[in-house]
N, C-alpha and C positions, 0 to 999 in steps of 0.2 A: 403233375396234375392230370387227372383222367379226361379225356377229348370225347367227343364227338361231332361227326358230319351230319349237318341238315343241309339238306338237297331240297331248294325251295320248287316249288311245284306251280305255284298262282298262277302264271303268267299261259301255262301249259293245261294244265287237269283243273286246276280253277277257271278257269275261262270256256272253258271248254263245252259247257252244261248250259252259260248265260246263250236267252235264247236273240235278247238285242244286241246288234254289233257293237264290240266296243272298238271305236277308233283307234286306228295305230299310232297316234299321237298319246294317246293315253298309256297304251300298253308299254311304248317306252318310257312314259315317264313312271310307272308301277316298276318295271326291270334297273330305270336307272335308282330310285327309291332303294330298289331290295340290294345291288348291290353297295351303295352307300351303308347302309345297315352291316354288312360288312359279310353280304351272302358271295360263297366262294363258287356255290355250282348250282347251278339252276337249269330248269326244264323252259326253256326259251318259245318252245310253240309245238306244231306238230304240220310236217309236211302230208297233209294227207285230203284227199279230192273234200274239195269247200261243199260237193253238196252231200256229202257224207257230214262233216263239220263246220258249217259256214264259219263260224267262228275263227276259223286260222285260214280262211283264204286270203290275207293278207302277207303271210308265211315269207316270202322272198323280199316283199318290200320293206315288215320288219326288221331281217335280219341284213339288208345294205342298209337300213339307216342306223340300225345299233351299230354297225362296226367293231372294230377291236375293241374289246375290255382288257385290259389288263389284269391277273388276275383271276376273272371270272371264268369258270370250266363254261361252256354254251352247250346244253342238251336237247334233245329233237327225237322227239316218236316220230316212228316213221313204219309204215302199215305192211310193207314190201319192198321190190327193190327199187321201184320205182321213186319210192320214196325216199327212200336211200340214196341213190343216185343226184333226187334233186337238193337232198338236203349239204352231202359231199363238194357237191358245185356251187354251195353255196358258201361255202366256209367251213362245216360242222362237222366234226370230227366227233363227237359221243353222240351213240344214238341211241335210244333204248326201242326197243320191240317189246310188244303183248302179247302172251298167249294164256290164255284162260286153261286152268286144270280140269276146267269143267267144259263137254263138249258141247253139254247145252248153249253155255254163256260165252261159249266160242262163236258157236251157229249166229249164237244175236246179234255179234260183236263183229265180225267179222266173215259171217255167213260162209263156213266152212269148221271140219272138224278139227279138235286140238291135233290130232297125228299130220293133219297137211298143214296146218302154219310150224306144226316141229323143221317138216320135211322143208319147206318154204323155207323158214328161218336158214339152214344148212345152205340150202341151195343159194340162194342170197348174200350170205357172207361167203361162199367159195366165189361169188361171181365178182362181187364192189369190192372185196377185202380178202384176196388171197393171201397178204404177205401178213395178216394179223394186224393192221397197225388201227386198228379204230379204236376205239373204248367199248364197247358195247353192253348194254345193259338189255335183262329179260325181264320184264314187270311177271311174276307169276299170278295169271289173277285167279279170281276166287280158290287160293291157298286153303282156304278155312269157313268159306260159307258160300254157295251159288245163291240165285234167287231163284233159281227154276231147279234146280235137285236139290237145296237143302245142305243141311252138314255135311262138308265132304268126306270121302274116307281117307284117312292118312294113310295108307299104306300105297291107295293108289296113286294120291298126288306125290307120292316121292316115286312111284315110277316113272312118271310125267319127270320129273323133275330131272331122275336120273339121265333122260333120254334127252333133255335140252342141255343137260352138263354137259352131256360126250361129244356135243359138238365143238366147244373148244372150251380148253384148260382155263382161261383168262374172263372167259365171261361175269357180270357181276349178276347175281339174281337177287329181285326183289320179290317175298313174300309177303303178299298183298292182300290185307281182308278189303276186298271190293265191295262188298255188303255197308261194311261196317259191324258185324253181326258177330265178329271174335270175342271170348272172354278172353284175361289173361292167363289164365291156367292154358288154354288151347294154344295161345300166343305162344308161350315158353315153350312148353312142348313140341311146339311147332321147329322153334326156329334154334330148340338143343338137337333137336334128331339132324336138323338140316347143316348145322357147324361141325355135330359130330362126324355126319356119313360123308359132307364133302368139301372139308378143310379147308382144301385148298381154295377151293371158289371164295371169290369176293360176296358177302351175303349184306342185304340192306333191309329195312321193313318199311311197306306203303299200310296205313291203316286209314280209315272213316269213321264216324263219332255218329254213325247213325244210331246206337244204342247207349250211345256217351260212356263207353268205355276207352274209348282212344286214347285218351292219355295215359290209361290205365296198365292198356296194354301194348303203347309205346315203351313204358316202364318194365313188364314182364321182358317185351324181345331184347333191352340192354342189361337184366342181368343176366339174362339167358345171353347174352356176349356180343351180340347183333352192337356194333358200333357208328352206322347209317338208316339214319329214319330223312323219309322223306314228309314234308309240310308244306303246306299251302297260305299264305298272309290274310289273314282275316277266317280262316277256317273253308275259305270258298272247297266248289267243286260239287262231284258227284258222278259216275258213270252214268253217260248214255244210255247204256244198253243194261242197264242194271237197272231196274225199274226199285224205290223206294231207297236205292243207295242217297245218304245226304252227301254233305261234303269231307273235305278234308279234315286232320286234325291240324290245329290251325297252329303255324309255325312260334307264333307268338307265346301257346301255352307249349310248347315244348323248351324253345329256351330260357322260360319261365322255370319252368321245372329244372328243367337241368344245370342252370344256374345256378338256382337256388339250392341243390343236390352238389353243388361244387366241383360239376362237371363243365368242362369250356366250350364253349360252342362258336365261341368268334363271333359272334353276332351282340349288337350294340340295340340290346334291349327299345330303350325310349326310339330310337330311327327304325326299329321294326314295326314300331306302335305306328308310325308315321305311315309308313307302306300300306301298312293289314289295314289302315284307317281311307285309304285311296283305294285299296283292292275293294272292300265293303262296299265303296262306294257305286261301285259299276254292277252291282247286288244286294241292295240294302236290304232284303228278305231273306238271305240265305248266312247273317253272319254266323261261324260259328263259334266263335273265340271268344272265350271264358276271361282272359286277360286283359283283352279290349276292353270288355265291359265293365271291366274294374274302374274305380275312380284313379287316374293314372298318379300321383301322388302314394296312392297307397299300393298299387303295383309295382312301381320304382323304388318305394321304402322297403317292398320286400325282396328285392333283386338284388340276390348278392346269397355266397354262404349260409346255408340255415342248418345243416347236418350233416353229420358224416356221408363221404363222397359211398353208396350202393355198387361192388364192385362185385 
């Protein structure tokens, strides 16, 4: 039976946008929720200065009151090395970094150009991770749409691309429409050029439902071979620094889909509905999940097998 990884995001890039604090009592019970659900890897928060993100200034206290999961991978953006540093000390072993293809949506993101968080990036993993042993992951963002230049050009974002690869063999990259603003024709394209030119790399897809093709073109980047899509419970989210970006595509309608599509995702449908229905709740204005709002009876009666598995 054909698989796929979702890489839940809620707790991390859903959170992330709300502008009222949500308690750290709550955000564990949304993480213990998601893994209940039967989530294997998830984006746990982001070590990075509270007045840059007030949202995750609770970041350390967090992650000693979750403690061991068994099971569950714990992931942490982490801005530099600093962040890096605090999130290693803390326990966390996968970290993902952002660097925007776009120098604009760099400068906004991170108020420096995409060639110095390359450079940064390099220096950073020679300094906390000489010996290789992290996981690390590179969110690429604005892959396929900035908000301040516009469609990007494909040939430049695989130079970008090419230049974060050759710092090490094992990195995972996620191509990211940060926008939301990808069709799936660009999606596919996108993410065949990038399996074909470098194989060997781990490749995942981050998309946004701001033009409600996300699920759309969640579907383009897996049969384009992409086998890691990343989602958020309830649809939450949104970049910061991306002005008009909505939220995520919402975890719910992807293993909705891929369920149904007779692809496994490990994930226990009705207990996701549970989660995305507590994530919504710390954002009842921002849901974005098409699944949720189903009557759940008739969401549940169509979970299961409906077609040939799309390979």
């Amino acid at each position: 039976m054909a698989s796929v990884e979702i890489v839940e995001v809620a707790p991390r890039d859903g959170l992330q946008n709300i502008a009222a604090f949500v308690p750290t009592e709550s955000k564990l019970k949304l993480i213990h929720k998601l893994v209940d659900a039967g989530v294997k890897r998830m984006e746990i928060g982001s070590f990075v200065s509270p007045k840059a993100i007030p949202q995750m200034a609770d970041m350390d206290e967090l992650v000693t009151r979750l403690g061991p999961l068994p099971g569950l991978h714990k992931v942490a953006l982490v801005p530099n090395g600093k962040g890096a540093r605090r999130a290693m000390e803390a326990g966390i072993h996968e970290l993902i970094f952002v660097i925007s293809m776009s120098n604009a949506h760099n400068m906004s993101n991170v108020r420096r150009p995409t060639a110095a968080s390359i450079a940064d990036l390099e220096a950073t993993l020679a300094e906390v991770d000489p010996d290789g042993k992290l996981i690390v992951r590179v969110g690429l963002a604005t892959t396929f749409h900035c908000p301040f230049e516009g469609t990007m050009d494909e040939d430049s974002v695989f130079k970008t691309i090419g230049e974060v690869a050759a710092i090490r063999g094992d990195i995972e990259l996620t191509l990211a429409d940060t926008t939301g603003m990808a069709l799936p024709n660009h999606v596919g394209r996108m993410a065949e050029r990038a399996l074909s030119s470098y194989p060997q790399m781990r490749w995942a897809f981050h998309g946004h439902d701001t033009a409600g093709f996300g699920i759309a073109n969640t579907l383009a980047a897996y049969q384009a071979g992409i086998r890691s899509f990343d989602g958020a419970a309830g649809g939450l989210g949104g970049c910061p620094f991306a002005p008009g970006a909505t939220g995520n595509i919402a975890t719910e309608d992807m293993v909705y889909m891929f369920e149904r599509m007779g692809v496994d995702t490990g994930i226990d449908l009705a207990k996701l509905l549970d989660a995305a229905k507590l994530a919504v709740s710390f954002a009842p204005d921002t849901n974005g999940s098409h699944t949720l709002a189903m009557p759940r009876d008739r969401a549940m009666a169509g979970n299961g097998p409906a077609a040939a598995c799309v390979t």
